[in-house]
C-alpha positions as CSV (number, residue, x, y, z in Angstrom):
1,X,-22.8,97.3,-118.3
2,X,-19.6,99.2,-117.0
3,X,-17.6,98.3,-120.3
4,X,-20.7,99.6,-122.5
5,X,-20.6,102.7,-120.6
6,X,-17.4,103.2,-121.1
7,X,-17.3,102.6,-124.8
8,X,-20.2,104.8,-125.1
9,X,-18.4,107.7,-123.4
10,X,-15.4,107.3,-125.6
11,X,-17.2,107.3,-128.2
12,X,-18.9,110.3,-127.7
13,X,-15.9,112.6,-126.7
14,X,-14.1,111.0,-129.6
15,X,-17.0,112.2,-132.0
16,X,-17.1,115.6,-130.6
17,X,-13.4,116.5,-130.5
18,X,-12.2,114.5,-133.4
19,X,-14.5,116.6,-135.6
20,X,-13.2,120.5,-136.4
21,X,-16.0,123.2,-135.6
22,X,-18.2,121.1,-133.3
23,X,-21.7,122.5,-132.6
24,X,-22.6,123.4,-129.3
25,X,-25.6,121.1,-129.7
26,X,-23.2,118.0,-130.1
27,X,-21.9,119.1,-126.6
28,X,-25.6,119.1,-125.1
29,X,-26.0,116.0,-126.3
30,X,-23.2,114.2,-124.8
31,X,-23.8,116.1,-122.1
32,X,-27.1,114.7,-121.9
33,X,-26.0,110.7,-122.9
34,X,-23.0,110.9,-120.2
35,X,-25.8,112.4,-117.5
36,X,-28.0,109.2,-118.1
37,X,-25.3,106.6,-118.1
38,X,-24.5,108.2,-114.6
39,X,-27.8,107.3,-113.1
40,X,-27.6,104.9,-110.1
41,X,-31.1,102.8,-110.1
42,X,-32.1,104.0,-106.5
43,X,-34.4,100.9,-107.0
44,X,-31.6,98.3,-106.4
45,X,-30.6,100.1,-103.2
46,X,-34.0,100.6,-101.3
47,X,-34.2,97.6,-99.6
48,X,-37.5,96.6,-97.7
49,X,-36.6,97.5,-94.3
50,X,-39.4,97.2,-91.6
51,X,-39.9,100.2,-90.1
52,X,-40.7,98.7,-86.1
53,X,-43.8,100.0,-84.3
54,X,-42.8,101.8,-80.8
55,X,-40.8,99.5,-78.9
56,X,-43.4,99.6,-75.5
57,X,-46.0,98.0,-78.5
58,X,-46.2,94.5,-79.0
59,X,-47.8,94.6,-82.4
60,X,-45.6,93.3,-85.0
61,X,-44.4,89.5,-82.7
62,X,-41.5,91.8,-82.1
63,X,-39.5,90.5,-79.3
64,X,-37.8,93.4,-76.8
65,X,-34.5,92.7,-75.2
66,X,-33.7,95.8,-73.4
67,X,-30.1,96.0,-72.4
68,X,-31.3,97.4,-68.6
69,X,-32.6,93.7,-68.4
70,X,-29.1,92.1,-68.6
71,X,-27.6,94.4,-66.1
72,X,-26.5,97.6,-67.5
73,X,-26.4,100.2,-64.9
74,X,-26.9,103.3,-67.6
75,X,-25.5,105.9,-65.5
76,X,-22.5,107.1,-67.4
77,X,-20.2,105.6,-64.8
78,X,-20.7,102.0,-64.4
79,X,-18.9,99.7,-67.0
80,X,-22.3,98.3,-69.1
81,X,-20.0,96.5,-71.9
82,X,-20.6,93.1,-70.9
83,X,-24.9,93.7,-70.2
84,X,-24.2,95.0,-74.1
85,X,-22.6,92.3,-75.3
86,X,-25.1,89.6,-73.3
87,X,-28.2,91.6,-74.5
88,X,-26.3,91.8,-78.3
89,X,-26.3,87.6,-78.2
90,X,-29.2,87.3,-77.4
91,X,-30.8,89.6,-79.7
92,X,-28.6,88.5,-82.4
93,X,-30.1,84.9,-81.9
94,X,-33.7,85.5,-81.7
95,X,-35.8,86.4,-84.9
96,X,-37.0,89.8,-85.5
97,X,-35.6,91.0,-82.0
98,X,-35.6,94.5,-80.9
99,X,-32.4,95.4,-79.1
100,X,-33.2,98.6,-77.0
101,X,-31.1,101.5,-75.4
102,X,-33.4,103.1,-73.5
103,X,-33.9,106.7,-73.6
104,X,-32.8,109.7,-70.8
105,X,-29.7,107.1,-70.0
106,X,-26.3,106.8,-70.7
107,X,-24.1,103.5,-71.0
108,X,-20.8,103.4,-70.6
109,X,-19.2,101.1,-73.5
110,X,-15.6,100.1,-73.9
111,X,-14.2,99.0,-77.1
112,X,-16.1,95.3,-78.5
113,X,-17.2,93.6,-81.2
114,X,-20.7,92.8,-81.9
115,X,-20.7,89.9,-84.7
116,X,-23.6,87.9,-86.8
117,X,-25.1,86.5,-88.7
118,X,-28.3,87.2,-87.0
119,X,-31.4,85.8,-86.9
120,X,-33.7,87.9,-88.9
121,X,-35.2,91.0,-88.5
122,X,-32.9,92.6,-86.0
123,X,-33.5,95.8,-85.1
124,X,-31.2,98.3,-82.9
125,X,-33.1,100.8,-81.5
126,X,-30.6,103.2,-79.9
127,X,-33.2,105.9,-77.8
128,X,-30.7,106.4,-75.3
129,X,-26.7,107.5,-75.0
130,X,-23.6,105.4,-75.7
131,X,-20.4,106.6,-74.6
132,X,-17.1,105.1,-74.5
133,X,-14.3,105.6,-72.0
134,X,-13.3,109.0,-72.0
135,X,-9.7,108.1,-70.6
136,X,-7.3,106.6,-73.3
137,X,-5.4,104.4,-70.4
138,X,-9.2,102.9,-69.8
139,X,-9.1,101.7,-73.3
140,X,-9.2,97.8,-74.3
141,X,-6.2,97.0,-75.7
142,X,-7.7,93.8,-77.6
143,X,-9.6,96.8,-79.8
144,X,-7.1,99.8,-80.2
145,X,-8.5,100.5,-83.9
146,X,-12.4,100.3,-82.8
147,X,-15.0,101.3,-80.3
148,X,-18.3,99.9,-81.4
149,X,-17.9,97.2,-84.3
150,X,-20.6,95.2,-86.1
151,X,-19.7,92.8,-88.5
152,X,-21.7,89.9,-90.6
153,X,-24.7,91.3,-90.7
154,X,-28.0,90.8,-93.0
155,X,-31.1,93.0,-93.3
156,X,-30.7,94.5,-89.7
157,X,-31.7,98.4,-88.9
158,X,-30.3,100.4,-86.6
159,X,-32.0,103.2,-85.8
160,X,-33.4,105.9,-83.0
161,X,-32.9,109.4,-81.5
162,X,-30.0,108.5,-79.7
163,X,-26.4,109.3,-79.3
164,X,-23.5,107.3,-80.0
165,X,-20.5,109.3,-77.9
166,X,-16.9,108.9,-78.7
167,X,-15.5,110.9,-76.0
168,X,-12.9,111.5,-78.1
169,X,-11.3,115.0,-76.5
170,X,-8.4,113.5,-74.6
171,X,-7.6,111.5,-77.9
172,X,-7.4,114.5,-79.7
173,X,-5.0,116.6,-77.5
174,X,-2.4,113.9,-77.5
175,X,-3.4,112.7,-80.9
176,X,-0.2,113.5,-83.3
177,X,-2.1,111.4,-85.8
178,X,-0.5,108.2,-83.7
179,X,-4.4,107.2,-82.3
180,X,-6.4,104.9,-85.2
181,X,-9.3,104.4,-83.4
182,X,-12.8,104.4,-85.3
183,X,-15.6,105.6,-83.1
184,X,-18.9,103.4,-85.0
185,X,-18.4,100.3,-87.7
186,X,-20.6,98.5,-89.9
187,X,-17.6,95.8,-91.3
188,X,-18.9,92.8,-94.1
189,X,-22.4,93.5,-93.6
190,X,-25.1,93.4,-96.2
191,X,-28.6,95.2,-96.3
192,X,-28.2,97.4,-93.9
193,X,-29.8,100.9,-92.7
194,X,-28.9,103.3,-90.1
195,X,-31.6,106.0,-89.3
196,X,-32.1,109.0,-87.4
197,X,-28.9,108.7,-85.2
198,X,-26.2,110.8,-83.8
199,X,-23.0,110.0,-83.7
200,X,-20.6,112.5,-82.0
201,X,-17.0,113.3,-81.0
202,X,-15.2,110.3,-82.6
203,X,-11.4,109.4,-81.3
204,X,-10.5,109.8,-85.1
205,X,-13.2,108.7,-87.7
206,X,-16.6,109.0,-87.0
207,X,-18.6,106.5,-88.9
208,X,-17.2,103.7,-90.9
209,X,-18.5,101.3,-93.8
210,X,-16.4,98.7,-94.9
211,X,-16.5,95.7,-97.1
212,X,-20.4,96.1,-97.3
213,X,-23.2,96.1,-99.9
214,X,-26.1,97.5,-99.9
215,X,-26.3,100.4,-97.2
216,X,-28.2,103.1,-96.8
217,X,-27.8,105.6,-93.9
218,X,-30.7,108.1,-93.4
219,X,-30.9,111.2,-91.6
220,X,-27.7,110.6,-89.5
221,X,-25.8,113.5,-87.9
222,X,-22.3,113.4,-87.3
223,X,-20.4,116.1,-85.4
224,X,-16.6,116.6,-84.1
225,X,-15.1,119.7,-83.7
226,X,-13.9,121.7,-86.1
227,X,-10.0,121.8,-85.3
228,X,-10.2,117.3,-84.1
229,X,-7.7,115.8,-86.2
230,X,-9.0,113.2,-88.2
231,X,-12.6,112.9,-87.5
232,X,-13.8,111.9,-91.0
233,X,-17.7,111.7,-90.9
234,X,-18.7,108.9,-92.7
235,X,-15.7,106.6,-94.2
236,X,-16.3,104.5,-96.9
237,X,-14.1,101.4,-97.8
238,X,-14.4,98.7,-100.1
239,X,-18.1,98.9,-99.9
240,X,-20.8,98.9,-102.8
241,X,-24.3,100.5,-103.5
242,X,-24.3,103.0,-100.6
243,X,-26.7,105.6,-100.1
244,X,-26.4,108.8,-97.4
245,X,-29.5,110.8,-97.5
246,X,-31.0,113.4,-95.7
247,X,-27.8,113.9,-93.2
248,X,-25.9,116.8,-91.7
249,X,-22.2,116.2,-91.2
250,X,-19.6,118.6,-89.5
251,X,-16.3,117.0,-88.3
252,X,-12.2,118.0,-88.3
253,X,-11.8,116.3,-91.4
254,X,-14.0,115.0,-94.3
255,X,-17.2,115.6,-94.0
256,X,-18.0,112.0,-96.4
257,X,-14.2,110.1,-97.8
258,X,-14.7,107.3,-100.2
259,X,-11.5,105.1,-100.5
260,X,-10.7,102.1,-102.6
261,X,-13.0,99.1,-104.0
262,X,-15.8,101.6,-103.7
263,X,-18.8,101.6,-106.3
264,X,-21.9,103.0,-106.8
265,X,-22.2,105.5,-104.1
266,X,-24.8,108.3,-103.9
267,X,-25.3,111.1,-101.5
268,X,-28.7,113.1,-101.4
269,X,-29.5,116.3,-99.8
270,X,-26.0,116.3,-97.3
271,X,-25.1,119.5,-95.1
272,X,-21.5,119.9,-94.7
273,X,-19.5,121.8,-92.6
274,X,-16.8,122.6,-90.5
275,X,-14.8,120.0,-92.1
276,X,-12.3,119.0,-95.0
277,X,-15.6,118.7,-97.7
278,X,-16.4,115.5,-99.8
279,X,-14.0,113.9,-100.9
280,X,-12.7,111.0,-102.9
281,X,-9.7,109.4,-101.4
282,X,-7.2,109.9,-100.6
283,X,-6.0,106.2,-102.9
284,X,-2.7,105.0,-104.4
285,X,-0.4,105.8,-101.5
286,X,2.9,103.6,-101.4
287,X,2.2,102.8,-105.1
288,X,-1.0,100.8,-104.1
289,X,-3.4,100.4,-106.7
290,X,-6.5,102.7,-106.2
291,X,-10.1,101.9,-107.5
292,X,-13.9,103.9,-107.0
293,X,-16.2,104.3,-109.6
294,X,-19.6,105.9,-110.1
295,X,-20.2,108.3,-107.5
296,X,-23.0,111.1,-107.2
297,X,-23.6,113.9,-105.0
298,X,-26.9,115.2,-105.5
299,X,-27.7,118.3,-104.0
300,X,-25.4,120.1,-100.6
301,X,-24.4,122.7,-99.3
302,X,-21.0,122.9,-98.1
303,X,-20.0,125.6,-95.8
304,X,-16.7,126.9,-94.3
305,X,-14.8,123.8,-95.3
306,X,-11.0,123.7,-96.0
307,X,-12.0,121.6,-99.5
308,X,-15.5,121.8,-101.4
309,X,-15.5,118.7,-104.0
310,X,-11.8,116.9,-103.7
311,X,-10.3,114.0,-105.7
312,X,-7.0,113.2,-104.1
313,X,-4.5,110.4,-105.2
314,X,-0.7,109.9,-104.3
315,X,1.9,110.2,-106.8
316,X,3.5,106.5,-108.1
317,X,-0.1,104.8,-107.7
318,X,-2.3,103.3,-110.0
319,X,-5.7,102.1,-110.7
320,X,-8.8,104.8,-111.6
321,X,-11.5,107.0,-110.4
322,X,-14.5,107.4,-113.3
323,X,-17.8,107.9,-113.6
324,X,-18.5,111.0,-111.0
325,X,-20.7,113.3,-111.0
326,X,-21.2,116.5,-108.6
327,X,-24.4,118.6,-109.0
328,X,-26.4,120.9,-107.4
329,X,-24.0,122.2,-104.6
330,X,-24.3,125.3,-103.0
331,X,-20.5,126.3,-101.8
332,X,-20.6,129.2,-98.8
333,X,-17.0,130.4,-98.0
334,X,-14.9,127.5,-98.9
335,X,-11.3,127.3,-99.8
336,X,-11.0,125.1,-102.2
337,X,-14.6,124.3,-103.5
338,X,-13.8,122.1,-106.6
339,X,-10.7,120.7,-106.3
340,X,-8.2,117.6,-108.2
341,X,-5.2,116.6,-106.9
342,X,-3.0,113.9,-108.3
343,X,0.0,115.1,-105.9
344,X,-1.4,114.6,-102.9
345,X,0.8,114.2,-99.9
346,X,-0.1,113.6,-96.6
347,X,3.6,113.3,-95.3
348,X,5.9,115.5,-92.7
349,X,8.9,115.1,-95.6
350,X,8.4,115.7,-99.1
351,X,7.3,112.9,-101.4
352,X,9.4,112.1,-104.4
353,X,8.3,112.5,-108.0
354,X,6.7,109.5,-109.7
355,X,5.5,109.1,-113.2
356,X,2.8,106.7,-112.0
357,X,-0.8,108.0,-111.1
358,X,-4.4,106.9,-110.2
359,X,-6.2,107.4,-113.6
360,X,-9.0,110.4,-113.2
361,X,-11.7,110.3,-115.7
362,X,-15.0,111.0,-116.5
363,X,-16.1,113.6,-113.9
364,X,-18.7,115.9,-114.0
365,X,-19.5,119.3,-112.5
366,X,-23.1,120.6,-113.0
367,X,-24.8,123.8,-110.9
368,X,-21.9,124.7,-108.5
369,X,-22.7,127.8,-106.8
370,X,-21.4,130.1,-104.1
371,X,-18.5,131.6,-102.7
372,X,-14.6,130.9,-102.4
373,X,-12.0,132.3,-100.2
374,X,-9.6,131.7,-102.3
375,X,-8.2,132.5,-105.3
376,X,-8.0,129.9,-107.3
377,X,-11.9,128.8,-107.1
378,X,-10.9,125.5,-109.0
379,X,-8.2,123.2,-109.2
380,X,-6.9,120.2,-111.7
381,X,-3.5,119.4,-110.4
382,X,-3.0,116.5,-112.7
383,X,0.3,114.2,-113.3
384,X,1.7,115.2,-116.8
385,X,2.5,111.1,-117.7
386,X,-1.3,110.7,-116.8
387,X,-3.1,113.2,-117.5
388,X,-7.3,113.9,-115.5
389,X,-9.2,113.1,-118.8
390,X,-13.1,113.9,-119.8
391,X,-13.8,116.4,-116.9
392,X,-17.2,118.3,-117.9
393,X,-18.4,121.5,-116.4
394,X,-21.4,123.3,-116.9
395,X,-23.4,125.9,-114.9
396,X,-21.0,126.8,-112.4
397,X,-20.8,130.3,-110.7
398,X,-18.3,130.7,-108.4
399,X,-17.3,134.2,-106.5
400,X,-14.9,135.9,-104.0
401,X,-16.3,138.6,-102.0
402,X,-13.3,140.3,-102.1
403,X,-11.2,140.0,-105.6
404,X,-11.4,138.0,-108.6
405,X,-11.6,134.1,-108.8
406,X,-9.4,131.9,-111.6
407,X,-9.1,128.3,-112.9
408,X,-6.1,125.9,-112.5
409,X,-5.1,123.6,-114.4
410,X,-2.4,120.7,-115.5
411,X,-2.4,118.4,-117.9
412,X,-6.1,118.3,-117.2
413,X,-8.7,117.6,-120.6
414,X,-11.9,118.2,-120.4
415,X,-15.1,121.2,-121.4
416,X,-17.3,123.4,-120.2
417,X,-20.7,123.6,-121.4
418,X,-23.1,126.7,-120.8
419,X,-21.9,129.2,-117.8
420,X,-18.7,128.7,-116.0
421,X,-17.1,131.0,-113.9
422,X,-14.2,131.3,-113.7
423,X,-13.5,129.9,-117.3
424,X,-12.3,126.8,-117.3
425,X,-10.7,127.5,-120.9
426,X,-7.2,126.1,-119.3
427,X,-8.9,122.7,-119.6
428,X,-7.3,121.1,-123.0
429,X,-9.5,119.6,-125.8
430,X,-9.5,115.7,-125.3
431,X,-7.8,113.7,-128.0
432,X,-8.6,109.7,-129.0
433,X,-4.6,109.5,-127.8
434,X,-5.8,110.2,-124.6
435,X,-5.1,108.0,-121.7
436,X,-7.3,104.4,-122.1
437,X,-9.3,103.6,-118.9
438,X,-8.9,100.7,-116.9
439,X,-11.4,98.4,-116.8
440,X,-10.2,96.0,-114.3
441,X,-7.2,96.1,-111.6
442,X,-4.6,93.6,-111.7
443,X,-5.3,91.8,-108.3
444,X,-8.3,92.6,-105.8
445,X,-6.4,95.0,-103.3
446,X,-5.8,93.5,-100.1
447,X,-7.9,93.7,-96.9
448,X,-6.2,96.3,-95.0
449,X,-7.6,98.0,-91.7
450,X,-8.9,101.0,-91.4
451,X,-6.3,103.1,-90.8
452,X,-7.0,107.6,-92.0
453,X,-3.3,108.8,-91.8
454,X,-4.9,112.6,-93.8
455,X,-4.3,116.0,-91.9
């Protein structure tokens, strides 16, 4: 399906630049072809999760293990990890079991692993507070790169009005980027939902998805301070057919980052801000190949961020990025609102020149409106030996209270179609010598953890 796409869109940009004097309508009507081929079939993704009556109910043969029940104390002070982890095994081992954190409590959870398969039907119903050890010396050594960690799951729900508390602060202050720990995973899981939670004040990011398929995270706020170092909202890795809907996000870093061996992703209705704003990578760093394809935003609003809409790769990488599409995102004071960098470096020294890049391609821009505080309202910082090919723009308003607003570009091709301010005119006609897109990598990139090294 991928390599049709593909084909088609080459097709159609070959067609429309190949030929002198194009029409505007052949431009709507690749427009319109490249919009369709973008659609992710929601279908595939909406899993039939069982939405649990209220856990004091019986209704439903629904069997309640309350972690109170294997000893957890749920006074904030008390270590509860090992009432968790009895509470988790037996859950985990009885079919369609509800795991409850009671509500107006708080448990006291140092860094483990929670591990399946299950038995189905497993529910997490989180109504009360989980915090981790707010001193760094109280820390489990066996976990320094995780607090809470689920892994091989299938079909289970976690969801509530709860709070998942990183205690992060003293992490922060002493953090010089040398702390890696993720506050929240969901690691080689499949068909899974998260619903309704909060997670809050990460040790560095917030809420990870890695090596999963099919998960879809509902109505979910995350929340660091603005000025934490690396307290990426929701991180996701080498996972496929995600869906975040319905959330707010504010953090000291990206608000959502999607990394390599990432497909079909699509975010719905997201608030974000403070934070570093959506972004895709950063990928290809130490000449690692880099691979995500077909991502959508649909609707945002993105507020007082650092970055709006960000692509970022490392110079002497390789791989792609294709098949993106941003649309209907409001922008309110941000300083970089639609942004492509191909010479991104994340690095105290300079990084040396490389000819090598992350191929960028096929990336759409539709209804971006709103303010910039800066200047240059959008950049395509692209690598001259490989060049950011078939970006489309159309309907996009973008303003600075205070001056005038411009385009940047190099060795970036693309078009814009209808309104687009500031003109994108320094965009170059694409050309059938153009750059060919990958359609595979050379190896599957290696498992790596979780590691966020970004400012």
């Amino acid at each position: 399906m991928d390599k049709l796409f593909v084909l088609s869109f080459l097709g159609l940009l070959i067609a429309s630049y190949g030929v002198a004097g194009k029409k505007v309508r052949d431009d709507i009507g690749m427009l319109d072809e490249l919009e369709e081929s973008f659609d992710i079939e929601e279908e595939d993704n909406d899993f039939n999760f069982f939405d649990i009556p209220p856990w004091k109910s019986e209704r439903g043969g629904k069997v309640l293990v309350n972690v109170d029940s294997f000893g957890a104390a749920g006074d904030g002070i008390s270590d509860d990890t090992q009432a968790f982890q009895k509470a988790w095994d037996t859950a985990c081992s009885t079919p369609q079991a509800v795991l409850l954190v009671p509500q107006g409590r708080s448990y006291l959870v140092n860094a483990t692993k929670f591990q399946g398969p299950c038995a189905g039907g497993l529910t997490v119903q989180i109504e009360g507070t989980i915090v981790a050890p707010d001193e760094p010396s109280n820390w489990n050594p066996k976990f320094s790169r995780l607090w809470l960690d689920f892994s091989k799951l299938e079909a289970v729900l976690f969801q509530g009005h709860g709070v998942i508390d990183g205690s992060g602060s003293k992490w922060w202050a002493s953090s010089c980027k040398k702390n890696k720990t993720n506050a929240f995973t969901i690691d080689s899981s499949r068909s899974v939902k998260v619903k309704g939670l909060t997670i809050q004040n990460s040790q560095q990011m917030t809420f990870v998805i890695s090596r999963c398929d099919s998960v879809r995270v509902t109505g979910v706020k995350v929340s660091s301070p603005g000025d934490s170092p690396n307290t990426d909202g929701i991180h996701i890795t080498q996972s496929t057919n995600v869906i975040i809907e319905d959330s707010k996000i504010g953090t000291g870093d990206d608000c959502v980052s999607i990394v390599n061996a990432s497909f079909n992703i699509k975010m719905k209705r997201i608030y974000c801000g403070p934070g570093h704003g959506i972004s895709i990578g950063s990928l290809g760093k130490d000449n690692s190949v880099g691979v995500v394809t077909r991502v959508v935003l649909d609707t945002a609003v993105i507020r007082e961020t650092t970055n709006g809409l960000r692509i970022k790769t490392w110079q002497g990488g390789s791989g792609y990025v294709q098949g993106v599409r941003f649309q209907n995102v409001k922008m309110e004071d941000v300083a970089n609102p639609i942004i492509i960098d191909q010479f991104y470096c994340d690095s105290p020294k300079s990084c040396e020149n490389q000819t090598s890049a992350v191929n960028i391609t096929q990336i759409i821009y539709k209804n971006i409106s709103g303010t910039t505080k800066s200047e240059k309202a959008m950049k395509f910082s692209c690598s001259d030996a490989v060049p950011c090919s078939n970006i489309v723009l159309t309907n996009i308003n973008l303003e600075k209270k205070d001056g005038t607003v411009e385009t940047y570009c190099n060795s970036a091709q693309g078009f814009g179609y209808g309104t687009v301010h500031p003109s994108a005119d320094c965009l170059s006609s694409q050309d059938k010598n153009s750059i060919p897109i990958r359609q595979t990598v050379d190896a599957e990139p290696e498992r790596q953890d979780i590691i966020h090294t970004e400012l």
